[in-house]
MARBA-3410 file (N, C-alpha, C, O; in Angstrom, 1 decimal):
189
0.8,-1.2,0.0,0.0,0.0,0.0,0.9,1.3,0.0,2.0,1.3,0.5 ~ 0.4,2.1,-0.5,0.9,3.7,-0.9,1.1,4.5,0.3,0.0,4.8,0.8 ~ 2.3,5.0,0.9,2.4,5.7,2.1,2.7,7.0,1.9,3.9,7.3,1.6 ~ 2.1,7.5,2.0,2.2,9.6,1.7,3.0,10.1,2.8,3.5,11.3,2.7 ~ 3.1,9.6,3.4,4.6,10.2,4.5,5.8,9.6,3.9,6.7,10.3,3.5
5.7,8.4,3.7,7.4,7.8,2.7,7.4,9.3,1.8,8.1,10.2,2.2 ~ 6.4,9.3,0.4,7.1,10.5,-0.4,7.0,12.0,0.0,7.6,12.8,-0.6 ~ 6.1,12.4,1.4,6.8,13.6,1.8,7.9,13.8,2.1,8.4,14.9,1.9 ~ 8.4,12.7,2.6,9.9,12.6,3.4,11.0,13.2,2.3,11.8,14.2,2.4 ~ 10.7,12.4,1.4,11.6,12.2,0.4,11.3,13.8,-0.6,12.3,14.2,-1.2
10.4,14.4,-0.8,10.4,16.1,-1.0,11.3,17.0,-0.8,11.8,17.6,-1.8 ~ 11.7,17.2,0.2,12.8,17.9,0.9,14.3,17.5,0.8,15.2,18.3,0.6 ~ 14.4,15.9,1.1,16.0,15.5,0.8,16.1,15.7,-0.4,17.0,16.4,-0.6 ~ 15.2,15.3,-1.8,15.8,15.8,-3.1,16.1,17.0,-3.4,17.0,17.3,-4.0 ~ 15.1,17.9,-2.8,15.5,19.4,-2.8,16.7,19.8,-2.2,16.9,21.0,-2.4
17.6,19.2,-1.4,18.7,19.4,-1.0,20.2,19.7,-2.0,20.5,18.9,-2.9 ~ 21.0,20.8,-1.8,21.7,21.0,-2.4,22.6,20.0,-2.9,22.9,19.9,-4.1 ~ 22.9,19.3,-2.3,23.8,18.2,-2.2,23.2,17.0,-3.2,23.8,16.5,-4.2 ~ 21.7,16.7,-2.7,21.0,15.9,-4.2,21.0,16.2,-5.2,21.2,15.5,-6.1 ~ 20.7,17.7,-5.1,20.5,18.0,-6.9,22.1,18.2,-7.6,22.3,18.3,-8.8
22.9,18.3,-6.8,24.5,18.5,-7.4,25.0,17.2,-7.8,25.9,17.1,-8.6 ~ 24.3,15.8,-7.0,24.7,14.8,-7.3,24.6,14.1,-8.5,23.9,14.7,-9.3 ~ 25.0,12.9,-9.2,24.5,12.3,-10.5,23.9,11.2,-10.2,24.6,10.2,-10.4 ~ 23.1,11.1,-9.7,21.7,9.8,-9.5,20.8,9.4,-10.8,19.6,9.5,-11.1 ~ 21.7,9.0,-11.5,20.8,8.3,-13.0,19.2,8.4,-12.7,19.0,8.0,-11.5
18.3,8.8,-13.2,17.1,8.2,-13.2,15.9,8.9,-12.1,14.7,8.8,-12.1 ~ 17.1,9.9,-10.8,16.8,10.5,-10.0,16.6,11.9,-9.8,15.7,12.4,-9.1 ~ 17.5,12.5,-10.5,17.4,13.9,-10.1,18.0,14.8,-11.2,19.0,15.5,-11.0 ~ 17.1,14.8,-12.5,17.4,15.6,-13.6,16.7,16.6,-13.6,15.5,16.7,-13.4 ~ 17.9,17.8,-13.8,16.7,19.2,-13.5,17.1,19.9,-14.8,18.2,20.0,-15.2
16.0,20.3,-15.5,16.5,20.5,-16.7,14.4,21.5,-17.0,13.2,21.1,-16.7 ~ 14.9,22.6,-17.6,13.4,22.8,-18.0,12.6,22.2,-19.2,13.3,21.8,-20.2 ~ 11.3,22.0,-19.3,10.8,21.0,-20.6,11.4,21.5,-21.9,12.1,20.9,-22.7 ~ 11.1,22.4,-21.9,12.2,22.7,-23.4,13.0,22.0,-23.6,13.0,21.3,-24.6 ~ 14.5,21.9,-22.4,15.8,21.5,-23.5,15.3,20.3,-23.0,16.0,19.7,-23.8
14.6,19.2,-22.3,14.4,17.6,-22.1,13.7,17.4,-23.8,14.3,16.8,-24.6 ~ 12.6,18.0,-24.0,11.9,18.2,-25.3,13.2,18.0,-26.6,13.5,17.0,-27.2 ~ 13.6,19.2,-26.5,14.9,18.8,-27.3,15.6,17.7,-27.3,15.7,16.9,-28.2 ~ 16.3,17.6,-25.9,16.9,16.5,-26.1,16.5,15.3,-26.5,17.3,14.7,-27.2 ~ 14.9,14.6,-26.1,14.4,13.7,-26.8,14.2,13.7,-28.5,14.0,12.7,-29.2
14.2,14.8,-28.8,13.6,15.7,-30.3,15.5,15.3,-31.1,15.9,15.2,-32.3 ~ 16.0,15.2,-30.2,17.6,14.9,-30.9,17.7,13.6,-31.2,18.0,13.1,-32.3 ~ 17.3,12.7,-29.9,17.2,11.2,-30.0,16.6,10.5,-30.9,17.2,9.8,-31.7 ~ 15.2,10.8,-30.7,14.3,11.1,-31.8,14.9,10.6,-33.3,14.9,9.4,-33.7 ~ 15.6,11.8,-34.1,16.2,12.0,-34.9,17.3,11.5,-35.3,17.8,12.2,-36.1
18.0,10.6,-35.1,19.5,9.4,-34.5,20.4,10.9,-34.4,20.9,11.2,-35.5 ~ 20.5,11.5,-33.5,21.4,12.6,-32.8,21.6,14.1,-34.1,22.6,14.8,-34.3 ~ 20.8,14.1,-34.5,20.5,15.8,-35.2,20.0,16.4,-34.3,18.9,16.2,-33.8 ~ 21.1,17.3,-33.8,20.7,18.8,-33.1,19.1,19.5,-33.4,18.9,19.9,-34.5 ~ 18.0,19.8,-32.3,17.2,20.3,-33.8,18.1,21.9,-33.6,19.2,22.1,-33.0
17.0,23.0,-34.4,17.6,24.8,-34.8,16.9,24.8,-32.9,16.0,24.0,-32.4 ~ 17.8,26.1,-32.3,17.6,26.7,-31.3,15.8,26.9,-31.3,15.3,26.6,-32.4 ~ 15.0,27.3,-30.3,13.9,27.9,-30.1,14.1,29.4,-30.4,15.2,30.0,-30.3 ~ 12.8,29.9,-30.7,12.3,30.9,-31.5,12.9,31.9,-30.5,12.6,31.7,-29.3 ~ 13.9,33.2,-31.1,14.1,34.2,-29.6,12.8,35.0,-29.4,13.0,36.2,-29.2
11.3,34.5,-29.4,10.2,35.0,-29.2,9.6,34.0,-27.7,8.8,34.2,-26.8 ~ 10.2,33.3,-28.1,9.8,32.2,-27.1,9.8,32.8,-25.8,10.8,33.3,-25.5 ~ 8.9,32.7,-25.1,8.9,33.3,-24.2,8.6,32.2,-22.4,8.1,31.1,-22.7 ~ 8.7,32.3,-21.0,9.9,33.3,-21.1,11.2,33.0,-21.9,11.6,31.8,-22.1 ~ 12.0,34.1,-22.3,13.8,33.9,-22.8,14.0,32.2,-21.9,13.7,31.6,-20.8
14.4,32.0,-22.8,15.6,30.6,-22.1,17.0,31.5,-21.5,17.8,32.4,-22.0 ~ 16.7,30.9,-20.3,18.4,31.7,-19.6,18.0,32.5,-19.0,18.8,33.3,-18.6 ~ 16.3,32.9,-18.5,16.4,34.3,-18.0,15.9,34.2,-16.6,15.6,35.3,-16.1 ~ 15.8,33.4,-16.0,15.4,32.7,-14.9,17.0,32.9,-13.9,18.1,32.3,-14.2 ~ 16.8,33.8,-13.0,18.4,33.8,-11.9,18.6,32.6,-11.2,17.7,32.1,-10.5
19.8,32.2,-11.2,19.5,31.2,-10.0,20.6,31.7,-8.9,21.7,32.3,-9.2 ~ 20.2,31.3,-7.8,20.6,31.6,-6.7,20.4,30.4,-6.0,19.3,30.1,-5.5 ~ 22.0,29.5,-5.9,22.0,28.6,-5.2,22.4,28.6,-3.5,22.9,29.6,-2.9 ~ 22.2,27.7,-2.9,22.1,28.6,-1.3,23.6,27.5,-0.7,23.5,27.0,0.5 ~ 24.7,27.3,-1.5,25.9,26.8,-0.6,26.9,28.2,-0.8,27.4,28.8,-1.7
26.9,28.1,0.2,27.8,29.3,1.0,29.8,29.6,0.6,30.6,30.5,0.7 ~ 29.8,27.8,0.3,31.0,27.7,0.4,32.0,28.4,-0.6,31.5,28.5,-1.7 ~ 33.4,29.0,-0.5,33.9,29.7,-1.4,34.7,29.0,-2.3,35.6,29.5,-2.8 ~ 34.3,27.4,-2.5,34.7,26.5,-3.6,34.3,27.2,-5.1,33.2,27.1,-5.5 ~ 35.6,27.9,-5.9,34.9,28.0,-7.2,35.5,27.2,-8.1,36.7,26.9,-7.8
34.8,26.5,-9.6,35.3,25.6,-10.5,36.6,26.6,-11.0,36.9,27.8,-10.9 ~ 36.9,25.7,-11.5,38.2,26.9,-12.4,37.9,26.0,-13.9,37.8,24.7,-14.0 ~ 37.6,27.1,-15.0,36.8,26.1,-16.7,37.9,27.1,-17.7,38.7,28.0,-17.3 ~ 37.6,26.8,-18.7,38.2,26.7,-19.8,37.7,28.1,-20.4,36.6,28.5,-20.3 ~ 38.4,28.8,-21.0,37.3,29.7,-22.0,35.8,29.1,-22.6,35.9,27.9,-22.6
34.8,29.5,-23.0,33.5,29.0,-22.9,33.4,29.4,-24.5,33.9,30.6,-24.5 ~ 33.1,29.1,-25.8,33.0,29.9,-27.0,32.0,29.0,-27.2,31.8,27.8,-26.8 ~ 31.3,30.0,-28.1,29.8,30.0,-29.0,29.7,28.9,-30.1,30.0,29.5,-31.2 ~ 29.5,27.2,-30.5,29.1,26.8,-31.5,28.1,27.3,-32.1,27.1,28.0,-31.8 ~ 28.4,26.7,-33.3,27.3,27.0,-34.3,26.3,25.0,-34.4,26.8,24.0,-34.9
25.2,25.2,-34.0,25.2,24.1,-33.4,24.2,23.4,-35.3,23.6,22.3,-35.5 ~ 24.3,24.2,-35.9,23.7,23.8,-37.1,24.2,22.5,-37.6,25.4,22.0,-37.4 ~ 23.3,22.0,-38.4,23.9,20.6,-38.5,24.6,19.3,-37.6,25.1,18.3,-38.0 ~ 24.4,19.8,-36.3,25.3,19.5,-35.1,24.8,17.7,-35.3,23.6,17.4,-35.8 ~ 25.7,16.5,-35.0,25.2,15.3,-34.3,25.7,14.8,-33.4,26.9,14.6,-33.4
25.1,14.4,-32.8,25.8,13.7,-31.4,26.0,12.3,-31.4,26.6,11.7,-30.5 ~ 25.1,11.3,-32.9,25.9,10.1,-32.6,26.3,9.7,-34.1,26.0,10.4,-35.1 ~ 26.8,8.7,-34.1,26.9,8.1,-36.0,26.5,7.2,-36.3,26.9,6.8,-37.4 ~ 25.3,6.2,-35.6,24.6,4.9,-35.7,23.5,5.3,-36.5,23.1,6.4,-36.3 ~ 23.0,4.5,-37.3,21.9,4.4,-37.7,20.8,5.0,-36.6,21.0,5.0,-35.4
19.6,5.7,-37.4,18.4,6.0,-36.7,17.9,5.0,-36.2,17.3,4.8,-35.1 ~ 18.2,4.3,-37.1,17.1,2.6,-36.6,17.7,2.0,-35.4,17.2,1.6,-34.4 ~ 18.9,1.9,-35.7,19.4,0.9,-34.7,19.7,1.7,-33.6,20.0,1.1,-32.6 ~ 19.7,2.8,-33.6,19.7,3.7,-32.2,18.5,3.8,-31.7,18.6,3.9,-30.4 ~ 17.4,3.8,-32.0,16.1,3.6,-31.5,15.7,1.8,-31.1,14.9,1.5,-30.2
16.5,1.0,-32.0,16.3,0.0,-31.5,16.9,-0.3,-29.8,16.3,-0.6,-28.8 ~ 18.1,-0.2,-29.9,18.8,0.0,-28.9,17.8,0.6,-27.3,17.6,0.0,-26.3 ~ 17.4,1.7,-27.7,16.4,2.8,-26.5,15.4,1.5,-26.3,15.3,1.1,-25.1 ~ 14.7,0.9,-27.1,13.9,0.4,-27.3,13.7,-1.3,-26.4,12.7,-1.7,-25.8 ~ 15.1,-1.8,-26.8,15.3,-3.0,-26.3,14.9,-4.0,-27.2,14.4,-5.0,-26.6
15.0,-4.1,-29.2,14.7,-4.8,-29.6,15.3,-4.8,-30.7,15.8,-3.7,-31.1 ~ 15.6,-6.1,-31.7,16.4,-6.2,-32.9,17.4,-6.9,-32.4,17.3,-8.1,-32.1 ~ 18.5,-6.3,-32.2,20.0,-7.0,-32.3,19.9,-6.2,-31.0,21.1,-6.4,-30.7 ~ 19.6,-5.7,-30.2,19.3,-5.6,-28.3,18.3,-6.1,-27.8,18.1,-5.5,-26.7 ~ 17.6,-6.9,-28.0,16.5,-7.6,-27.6,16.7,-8.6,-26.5,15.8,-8.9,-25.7
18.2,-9.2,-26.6,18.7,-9.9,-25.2,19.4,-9.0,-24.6,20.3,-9.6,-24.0 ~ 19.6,-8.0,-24.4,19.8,-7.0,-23.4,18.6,-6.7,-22.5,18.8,-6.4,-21.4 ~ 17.7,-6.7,-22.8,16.1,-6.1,-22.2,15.1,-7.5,-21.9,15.0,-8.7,-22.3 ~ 14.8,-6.9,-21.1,13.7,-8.6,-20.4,12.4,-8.2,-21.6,11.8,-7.2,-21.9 ~ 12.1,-9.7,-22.0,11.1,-10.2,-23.2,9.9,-8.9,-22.2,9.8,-8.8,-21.0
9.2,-8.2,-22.9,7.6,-7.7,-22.9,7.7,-6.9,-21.6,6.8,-6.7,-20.9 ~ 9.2,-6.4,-21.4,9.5,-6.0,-19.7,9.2,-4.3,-20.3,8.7,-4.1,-21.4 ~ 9.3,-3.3,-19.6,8.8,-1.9,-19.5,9.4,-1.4,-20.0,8.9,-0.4,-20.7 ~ 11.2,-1.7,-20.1,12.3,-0.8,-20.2,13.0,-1.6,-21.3,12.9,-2.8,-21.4 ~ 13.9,-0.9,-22.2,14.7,-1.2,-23.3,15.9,-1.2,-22.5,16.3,-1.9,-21.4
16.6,-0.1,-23.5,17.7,0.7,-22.2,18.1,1.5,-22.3,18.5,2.2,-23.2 ~ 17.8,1.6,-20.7,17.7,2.9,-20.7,16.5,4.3,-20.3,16.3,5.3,-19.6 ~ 15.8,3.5,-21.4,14.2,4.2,-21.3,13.1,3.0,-21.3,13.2,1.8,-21.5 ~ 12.1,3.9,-20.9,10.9,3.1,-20.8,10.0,3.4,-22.2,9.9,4.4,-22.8 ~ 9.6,1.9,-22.5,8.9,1.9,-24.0,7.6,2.6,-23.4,7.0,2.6,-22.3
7.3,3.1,-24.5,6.1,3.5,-24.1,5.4,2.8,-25.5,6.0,2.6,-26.5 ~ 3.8,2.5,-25.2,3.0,2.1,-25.8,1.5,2.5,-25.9,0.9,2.6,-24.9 ~ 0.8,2.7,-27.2,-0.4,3.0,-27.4,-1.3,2.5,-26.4,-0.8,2.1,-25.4 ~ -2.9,2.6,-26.6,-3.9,2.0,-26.1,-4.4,0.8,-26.3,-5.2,0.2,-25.6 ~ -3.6,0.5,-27.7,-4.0,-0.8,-28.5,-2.5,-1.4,-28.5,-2.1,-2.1,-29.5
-1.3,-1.2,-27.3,-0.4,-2.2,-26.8,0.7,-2.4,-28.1,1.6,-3.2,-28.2 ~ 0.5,-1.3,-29.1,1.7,-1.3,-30.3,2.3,-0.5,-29.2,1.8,0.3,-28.4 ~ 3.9,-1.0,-29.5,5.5,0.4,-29.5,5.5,1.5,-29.9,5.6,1.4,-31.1 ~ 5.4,2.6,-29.6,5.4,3.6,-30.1,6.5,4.7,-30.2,6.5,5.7,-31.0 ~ 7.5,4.4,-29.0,8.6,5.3,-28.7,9.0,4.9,-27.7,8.9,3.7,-27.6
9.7,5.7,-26.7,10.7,5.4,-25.2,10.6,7.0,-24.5,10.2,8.1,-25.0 ~ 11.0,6.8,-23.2,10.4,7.7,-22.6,11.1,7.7,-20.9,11.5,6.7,-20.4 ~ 11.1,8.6,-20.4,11.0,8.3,-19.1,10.2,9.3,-18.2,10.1,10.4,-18.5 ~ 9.5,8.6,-16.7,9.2,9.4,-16.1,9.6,9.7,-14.8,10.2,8.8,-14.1 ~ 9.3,10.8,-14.4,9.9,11.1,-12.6,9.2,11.3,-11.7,8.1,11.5,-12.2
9.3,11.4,-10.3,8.9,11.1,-9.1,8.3,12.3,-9.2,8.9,13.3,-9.3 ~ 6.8,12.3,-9.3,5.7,13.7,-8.9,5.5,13.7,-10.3,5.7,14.9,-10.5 ~ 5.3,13.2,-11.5,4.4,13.8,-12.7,5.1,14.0,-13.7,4.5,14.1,-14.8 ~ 6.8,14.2,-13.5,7.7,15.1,-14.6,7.4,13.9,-15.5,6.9,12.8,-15.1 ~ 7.9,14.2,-17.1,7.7,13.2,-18.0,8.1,13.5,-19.1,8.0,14.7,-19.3
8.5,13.0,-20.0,9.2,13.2,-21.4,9.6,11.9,-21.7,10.1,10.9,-21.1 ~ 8.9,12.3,-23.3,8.7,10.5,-24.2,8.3,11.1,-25.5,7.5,12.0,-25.8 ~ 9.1,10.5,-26.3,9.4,10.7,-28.2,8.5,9.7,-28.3,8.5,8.7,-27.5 ~ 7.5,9.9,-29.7,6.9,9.0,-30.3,7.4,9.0,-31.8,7.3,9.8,-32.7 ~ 8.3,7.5,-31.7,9.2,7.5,-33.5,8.6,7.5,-35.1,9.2,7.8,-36.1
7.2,7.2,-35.1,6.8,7.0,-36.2,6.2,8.5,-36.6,6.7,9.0,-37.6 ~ 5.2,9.3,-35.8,5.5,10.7,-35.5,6.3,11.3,-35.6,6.0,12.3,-36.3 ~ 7.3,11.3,-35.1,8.6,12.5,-35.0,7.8,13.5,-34.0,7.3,14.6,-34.2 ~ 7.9,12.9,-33.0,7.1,14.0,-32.2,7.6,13.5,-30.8,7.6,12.3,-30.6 ~ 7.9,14.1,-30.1,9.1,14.7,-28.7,7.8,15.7,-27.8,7.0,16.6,-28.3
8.0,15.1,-26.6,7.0,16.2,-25.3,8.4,16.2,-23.8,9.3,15.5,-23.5 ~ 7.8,17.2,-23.3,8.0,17.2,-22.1,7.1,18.0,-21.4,6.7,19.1,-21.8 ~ 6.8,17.3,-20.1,6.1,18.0,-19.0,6.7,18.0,-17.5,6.6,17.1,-16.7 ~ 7.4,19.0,-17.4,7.9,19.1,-16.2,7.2,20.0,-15.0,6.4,20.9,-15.5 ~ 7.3,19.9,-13.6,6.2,20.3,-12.8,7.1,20.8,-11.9,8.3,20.4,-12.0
6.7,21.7,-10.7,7.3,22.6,-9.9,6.9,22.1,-8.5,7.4,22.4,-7.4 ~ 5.8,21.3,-8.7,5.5,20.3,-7.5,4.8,19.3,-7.6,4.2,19.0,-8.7 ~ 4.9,18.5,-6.7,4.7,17.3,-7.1,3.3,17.2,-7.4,2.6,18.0,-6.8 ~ 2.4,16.2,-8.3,1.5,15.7,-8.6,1.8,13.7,-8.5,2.8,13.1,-8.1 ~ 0.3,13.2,-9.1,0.2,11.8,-9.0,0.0,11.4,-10.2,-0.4,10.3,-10.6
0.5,12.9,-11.2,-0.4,12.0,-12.6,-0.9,12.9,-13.1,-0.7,13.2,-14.3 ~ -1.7,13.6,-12.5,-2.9,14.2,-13.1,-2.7,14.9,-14.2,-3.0,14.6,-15.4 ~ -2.2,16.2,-13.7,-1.8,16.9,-14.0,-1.1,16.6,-15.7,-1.5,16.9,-16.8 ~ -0.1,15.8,-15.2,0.5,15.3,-17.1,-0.1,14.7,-17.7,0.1,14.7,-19.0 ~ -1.1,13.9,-17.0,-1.9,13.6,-18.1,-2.9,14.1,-19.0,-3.2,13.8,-20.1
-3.7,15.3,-17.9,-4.3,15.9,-18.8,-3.6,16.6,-19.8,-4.2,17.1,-20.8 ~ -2.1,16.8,-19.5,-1.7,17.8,-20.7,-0.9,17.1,-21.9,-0.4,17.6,-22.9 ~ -0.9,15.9,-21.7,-0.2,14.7,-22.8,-1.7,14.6,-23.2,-1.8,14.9,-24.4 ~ -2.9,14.1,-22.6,-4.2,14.0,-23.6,-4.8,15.2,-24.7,-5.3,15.0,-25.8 ~ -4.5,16.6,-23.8,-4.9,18.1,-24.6,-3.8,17.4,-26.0,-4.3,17.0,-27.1
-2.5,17.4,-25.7,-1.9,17.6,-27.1,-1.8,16.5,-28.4,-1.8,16.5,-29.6 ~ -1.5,15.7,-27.3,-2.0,14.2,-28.4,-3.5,14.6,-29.3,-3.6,15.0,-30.5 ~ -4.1,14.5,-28.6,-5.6,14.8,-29.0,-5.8,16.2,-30.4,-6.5,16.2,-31.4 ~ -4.6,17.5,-29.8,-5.0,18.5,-30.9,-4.0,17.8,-31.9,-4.4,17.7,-33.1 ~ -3.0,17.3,-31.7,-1.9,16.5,-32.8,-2.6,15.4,-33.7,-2.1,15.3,-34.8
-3.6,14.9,-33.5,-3.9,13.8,-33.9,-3.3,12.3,-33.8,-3.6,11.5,-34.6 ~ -2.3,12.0,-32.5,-1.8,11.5,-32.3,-1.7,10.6,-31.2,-2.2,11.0,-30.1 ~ -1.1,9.2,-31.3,-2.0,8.3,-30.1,-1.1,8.9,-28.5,-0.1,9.5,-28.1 ~ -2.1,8.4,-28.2,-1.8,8.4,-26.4,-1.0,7.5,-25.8,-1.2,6.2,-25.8 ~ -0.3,8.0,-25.4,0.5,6.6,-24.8,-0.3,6.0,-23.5,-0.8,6.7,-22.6
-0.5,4.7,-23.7,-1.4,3.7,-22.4,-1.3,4.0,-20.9,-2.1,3.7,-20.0 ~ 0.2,5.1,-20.8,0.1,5.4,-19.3,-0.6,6.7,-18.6,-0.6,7.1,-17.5 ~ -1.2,7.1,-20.4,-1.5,8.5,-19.8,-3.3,8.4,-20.3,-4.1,9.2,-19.8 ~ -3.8,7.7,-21.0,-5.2,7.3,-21.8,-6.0,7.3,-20.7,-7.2,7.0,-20.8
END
């Protein structure tokens, strides 16, 4: 049975400076839906960059302050930082197919991934209403979510500021599927 004090608890420790600085695969990716969007929207595509967001886009990407609250006077020491031109950019050189197969857990990775199991690798398949494959995907603790659908070419993310059980993303993966004309994945139908 479902204990609502276990995930209050757990509220606060991820919010902790120290968690979110950590690398906990699968745990604690903070990233706004945009660039997760993108990033799936790259995957998606067997690693084509897509073009930047519109500078209309509102708010600006980057314009959000952050103010982190460790005190300590540890600073990194980095490199000069210079501007790509990220056009035509890729990030891998595998086939489309077989890099989606791979996410997927099927083809020539199909003994990597447990037979009709949830997860390829890596990500979680996601699947229609009518139990076809549809893409890969992952979700997080309170509602966050982002999942590419391959036959589509179509990449979402919904990221949340507090926690939910669902709701919330689902109604807004139903709104757009729905204006898209495009299926629902079974976890959100």
């Amino acid at each position: 049975m479902f204990q609502f004090d276990i995930l209050a608890g757990l509220v606060p420790f991820f919010n902790t400076l120290n968690v979110r600085r950590a690398i906990l695969p699968a745990a604690n990716g903070h990233c706004s839906a945009r660039a997760l969007a993108r990033y799936y929207a790259t995957l998606l595509d067997g690693g084509v960059v897509p073009p930047p967001h519109s500078s209309l886009s509102q708010p600006p990407l980057g314009s959000h302050p952050h103010h982190p609250k460790d005190t300590s006077n540890n600073k990194k020491h980095g490199g000069n930082s210079k501007t790509n031109n990220l056009n035509d950019f890729k990030i891998f050189s595998s086939q489309k197919a077989k890099l989606h197969d791979s996410f997927l857990g099927i083809g020539d990775y199909e003994n990597l991934a447990l037979p009709n199991g949830d997860f390829g690798l890596g990500f979680k398949r996601v699947c229609s209403k009518d139990g076809s494959l549809i893409g890969f995907g992952h979700s997080g603790l309170g509602g966050s979510t982002a999942y590419c659908d391959i036959s589509n070419r179509f990449a979402i993310s919904v990221t949340l500021n507090k926690l939910s059980f669902g709701s919330v993303t689902r109604d807004i993966i139903q709104f757009v599927c729905s204006e898209l004309n495009i299926p629902v994945p079974e976890e959100y139908a």
